[in-house]
Structures are given as structure tokens and as C-alpha cells.
N, C-alpha and C positions, 0 to 999 in steps of 0.2 A: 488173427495171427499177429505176434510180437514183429517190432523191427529186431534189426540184430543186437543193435546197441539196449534194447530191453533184453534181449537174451545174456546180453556179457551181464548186466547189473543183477541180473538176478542170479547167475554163478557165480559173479563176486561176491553174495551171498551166504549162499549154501555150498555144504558139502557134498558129495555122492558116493555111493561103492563102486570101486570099481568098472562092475559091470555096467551098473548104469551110468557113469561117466563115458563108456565106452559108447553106450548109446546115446547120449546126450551130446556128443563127438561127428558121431556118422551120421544124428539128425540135422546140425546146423552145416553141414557138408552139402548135405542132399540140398539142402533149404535154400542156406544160405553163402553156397560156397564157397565154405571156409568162415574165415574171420578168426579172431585173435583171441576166443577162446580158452582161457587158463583157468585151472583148480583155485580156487580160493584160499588164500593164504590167512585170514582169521574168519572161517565163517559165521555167520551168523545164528543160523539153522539147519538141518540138516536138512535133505530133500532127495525122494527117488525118482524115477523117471516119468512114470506115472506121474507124481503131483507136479514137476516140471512140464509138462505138455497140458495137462489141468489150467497150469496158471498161464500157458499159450494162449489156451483157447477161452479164456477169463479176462474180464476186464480191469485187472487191478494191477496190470502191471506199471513198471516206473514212466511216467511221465504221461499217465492217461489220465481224465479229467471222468473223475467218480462223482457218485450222487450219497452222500453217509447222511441217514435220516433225512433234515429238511434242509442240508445245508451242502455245499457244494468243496470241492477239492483236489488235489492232483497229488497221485501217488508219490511219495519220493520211492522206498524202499518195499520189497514187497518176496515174503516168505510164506513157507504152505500154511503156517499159524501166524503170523502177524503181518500187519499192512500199515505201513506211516504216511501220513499225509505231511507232504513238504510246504503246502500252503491251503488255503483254504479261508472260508467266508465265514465274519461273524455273525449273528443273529442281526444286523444292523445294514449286513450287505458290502461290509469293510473286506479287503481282502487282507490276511493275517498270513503273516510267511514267517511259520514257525511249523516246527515238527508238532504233530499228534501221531499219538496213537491210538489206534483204531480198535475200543474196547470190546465193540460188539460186530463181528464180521457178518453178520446177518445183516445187519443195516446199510452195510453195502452195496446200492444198485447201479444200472447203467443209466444215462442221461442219456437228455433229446441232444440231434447234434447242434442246435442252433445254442441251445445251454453250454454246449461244452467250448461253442467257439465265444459268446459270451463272457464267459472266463477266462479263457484266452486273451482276451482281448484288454481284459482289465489289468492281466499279468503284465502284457505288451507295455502297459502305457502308464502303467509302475517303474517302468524301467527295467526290468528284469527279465531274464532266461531261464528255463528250465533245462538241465544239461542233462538228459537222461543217463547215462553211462556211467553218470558220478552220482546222479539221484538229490542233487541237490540245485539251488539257483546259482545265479552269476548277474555281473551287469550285464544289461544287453550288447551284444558286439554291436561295435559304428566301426564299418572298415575304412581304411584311405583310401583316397582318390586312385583308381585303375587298379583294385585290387581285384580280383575273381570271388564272386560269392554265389551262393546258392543260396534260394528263397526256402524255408523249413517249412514249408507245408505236405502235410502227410498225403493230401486226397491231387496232388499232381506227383505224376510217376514216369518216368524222372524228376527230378527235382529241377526246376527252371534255376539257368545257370547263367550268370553275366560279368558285365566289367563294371564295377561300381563308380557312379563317379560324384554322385549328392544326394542330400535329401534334406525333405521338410517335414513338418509335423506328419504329414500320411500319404507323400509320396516318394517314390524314389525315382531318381535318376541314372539310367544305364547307358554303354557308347556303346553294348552290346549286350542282347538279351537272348537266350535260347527259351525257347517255352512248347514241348515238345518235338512238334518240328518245326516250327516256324522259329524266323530269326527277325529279331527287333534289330534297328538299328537308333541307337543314341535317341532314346523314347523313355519318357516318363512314366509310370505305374501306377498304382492304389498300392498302398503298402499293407492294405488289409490286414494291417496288426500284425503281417506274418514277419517274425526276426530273421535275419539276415545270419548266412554262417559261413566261415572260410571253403573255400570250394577244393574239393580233392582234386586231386593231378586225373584223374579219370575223367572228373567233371570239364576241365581246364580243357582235355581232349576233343570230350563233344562238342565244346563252344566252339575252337579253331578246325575243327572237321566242317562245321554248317558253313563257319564264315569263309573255309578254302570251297566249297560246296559253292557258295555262291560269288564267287571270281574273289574272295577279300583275304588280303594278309595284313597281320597289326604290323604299324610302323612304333618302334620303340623310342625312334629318335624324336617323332610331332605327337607319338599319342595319339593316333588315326587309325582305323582302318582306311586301309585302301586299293586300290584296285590292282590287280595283280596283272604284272607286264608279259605281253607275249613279245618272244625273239623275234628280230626283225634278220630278213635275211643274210644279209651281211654280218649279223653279232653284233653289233655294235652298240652300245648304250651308255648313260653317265652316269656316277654315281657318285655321293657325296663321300668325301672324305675324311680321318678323324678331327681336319683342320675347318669340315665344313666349307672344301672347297668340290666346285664342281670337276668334277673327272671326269675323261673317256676311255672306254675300255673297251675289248673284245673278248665276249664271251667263248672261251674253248672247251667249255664243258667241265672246268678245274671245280673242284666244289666251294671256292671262296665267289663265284659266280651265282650258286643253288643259294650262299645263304645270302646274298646283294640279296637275290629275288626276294626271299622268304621272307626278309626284314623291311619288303617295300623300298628298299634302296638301289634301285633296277630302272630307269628313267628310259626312253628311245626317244624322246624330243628335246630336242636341247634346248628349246625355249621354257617348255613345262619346265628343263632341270633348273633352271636359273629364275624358276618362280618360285620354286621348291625348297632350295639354295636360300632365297632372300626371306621365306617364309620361319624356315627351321633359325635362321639367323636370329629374327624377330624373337620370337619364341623364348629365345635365350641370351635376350637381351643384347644382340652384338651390334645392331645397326643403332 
């Protein structure tokens, strides 16, 4: 079965009638609920519903790593009569990132997975991405420090989601990693060749879901996770101010109190505040 973003590329594509737009409509609903979906504005090919569930259940769609004769490739574009390879291997084991096209679609078979991740792997370390939705490459994304990214590998589901914050030639560095259900904290990886990609606001949710899950809220001001304060009877607690000074306050339940907490800027010992205080001071260079 295609991802959804194989399914947009290949209706950006082709044409439909009608009816079978209408089912091509109500199967990515069922599938895929929803997604962004649109008729193709110059297509390429024509295609019915039929040969669109065909090329589902086939391995040539965009961004899958095929076997053409004796030599190896990854789809860019892919119609119910033609197939483009976006890159691929020369007789020499070179990898060649240019368009073919695919004269004899008989010759087209599936690979083992350790061949497919092989190729992959060689892609990776080219420097390049494969952007399925456009069917063509890019450089590889390098995100900045404390951005949200999701690791693109197909065979983990959900997509393990974190706060980026370095890397080296094959590893990466996260202050927060979701992978499943488990929650890394500021842990290093194998970067298994798998590229890195900007994390959706959905993704962004499960990561601060695990870390409110296990008592933690980001601090925006140090760059932290950190532990999330419970009210002390009286309300009373300190927090820094935009001058980065220490304050006391009473909690009355006003919601500029809910987001002190949320943003980790929620103290009950006014010793910790004035380590915390001289800490974030550091940080930004004021002492």
C-alpha cells in the first residue's frame, strides 16, 4: 500500500472521469482521511480507477526503490504506461541522479529489503533527498538547533519525532526523542542514513503529550526540559521576569499563572529561583 504523499504524486499526474475521481475521492477518505487531494492541472496521463489501485498495490510508485534489469533505482514519476527513474546505478555501481526512462516495464522487478536500504543509504551520503510529493531530489534537510523533526523512515510507525540539536557524520543528537512510546531524553542515535524532515504540528503534539506524560515542560527561556511544578498550598511561587528578575507571585488561578507553569517558569523555592535566575542570566551572557 502507497503513502498518501505517493498517492498526491501520482494524481498530480493523471487524469480521471469523473466517476472515477469520485472514487479515487472516497478511497483516500477511507484510507487516508482525507489529505489534499486535487485534479491535476497539466496531467501527464490519463488513468481509471482500476489502474490507480493497480499502481497501490505495485511497487513502482514515486519514491520506491525498484530493481530495472541488473541495475538498481528509485521511482521519481510513475503512470499506468510510463515509469521514470529519478536516480539510479550505473554499470560501475556509480549512483547517477538523472531522469530515465523506463523503455521496457517488464524489466521492472521488486528488490530484497537490504538492497533497497543499500541504496538508500548511498543516496543519504550523496547528500540528497528524495521528496516524494514533487518526485524529484533536494539537498538533504540539516535543521537548527531545537527545531522538531521527524526521522523518515518508512518501517517505524509513527514516525519517531524530536528536538534536534547536533550531528556528526552518523549520528544525531536530540534534547528530546519520541520513538514509539518511549521517550529519550537529550540521547544521541545512529542516524542509519535515515534523513531528517520538518515535524508537523501533529507530530510537535505527541512529542509534548509523552514529555507532559512524564512530569516535563520545555522551558523556552534555557532550552530545557524541565520538571513540571506542583502548587504549593498557600500559591505562592517565583517567577522570572522579562527583566530576568526573580518575582513572587500568587497563584489565583488567572491563566497568565497556567502559562508561568507551561513555559517552566513556575518556581516554589526561592533558593532553586535564584539558581535559575543566575543560570538563564549566564546563558545570555548578562553576568
Amino acid at each position: 500500500m502507497k503513502t498518501l504523499n505517493q498517492i498526491i504524486r501520482y494524481t498530480l499526474d493523471c487524469s480521471f472521469s469523473e466517476e472515477d475521481w469520485k472514487k479515487v475521492l472516497a478511497y483516500c477518505k477511507e484510507q487516508y482521511k482525507g489529505g489534499k487531494i486535487h485534479k491535476a492541472k497539466s496531467p501527464k496521463a490519463k488513468s481509471t480507477y482500476g489502474q490507480f489501485i493497480d499502481r497501490i498495490d505495485s511497487d513502482w510508485g514515486s519514491g520506491d526503490v525498484v530493481g530495472y534489469g541488473n541495475t538498481v533505482g528509485v521511482v521519481g514519476n510513475s503512470t499506468p504506461d510510463e515509469v521514470v527513474l529519478a536516480a539510479y546505478r550505473d554499470y560501475e555501481g556509480k549512483l547517477v541522479i538523472n531522469n530515465m526512462q523506463v523503455r521496457d516495464l517488464t524489466r521492472l522487478h521488486s528488490v530484497e529489503t537490504a538492497q533497497q536500504e543499500e541504496f538508500k543509504h548511498q543516496i543519504f551520503k550523496s547528500g540528497v533527498d528524495f521528496h516524494v510529493r514533487f518526485g524529484k531530489f533536494d539537498k538533504l534537510y540539516t535543521p537548527e538547533k531545537y527545531f522538531y523533526v521527524t526521522l523518515d523512515s518508512p518501517v517505524r510507525v509513527p514516525k519517531p519525532v524530536g528536538m534536534f540539536l547536533e550531528s556528526n557524520a552518523s549520528q544525531y543528537h536530540f534534547l528530546a526523542l519520541l520513538e514509539g512510546n518511549t521517550l529519550k531524553m537529550d540521547c544521541w542515535i545512529d542516524s542509519d542514513y535515515t534523513p531528517l524532515k520538518p515535524a508537523s504540528t501533529e507530530d510537535i503534539k505527541r512529542l509534548h503529550s509523552a514529555t507532559s506524560k512524564n512530569g516535563l515542560v520545555y522551558n523556552e527561556r534555557c532550552h530545557e526540559f524541565v520538571k513540571v511544578s506542583k502548587k504549593r498550598k498557600d500559591n505562592v511561587y517565583w517567577y522570572l521576569n522579562d527583566r530576568f528578575e526573580l518575582v513572587m507571585d500568587r497563584d489565583n488561578g488567572d491563566k497568565i499563572h497556567g502559562l508561568r507553569l507551561e513555559a517552566g517558569n513556575y518556581i516554589l523555592d526561592y533558593m532553586v529561583g535564584l539558581q535559575f535566575m543566575n543560570d538563564v542570566k549566564k546563558l545570555r551572557g548578562k553576568n
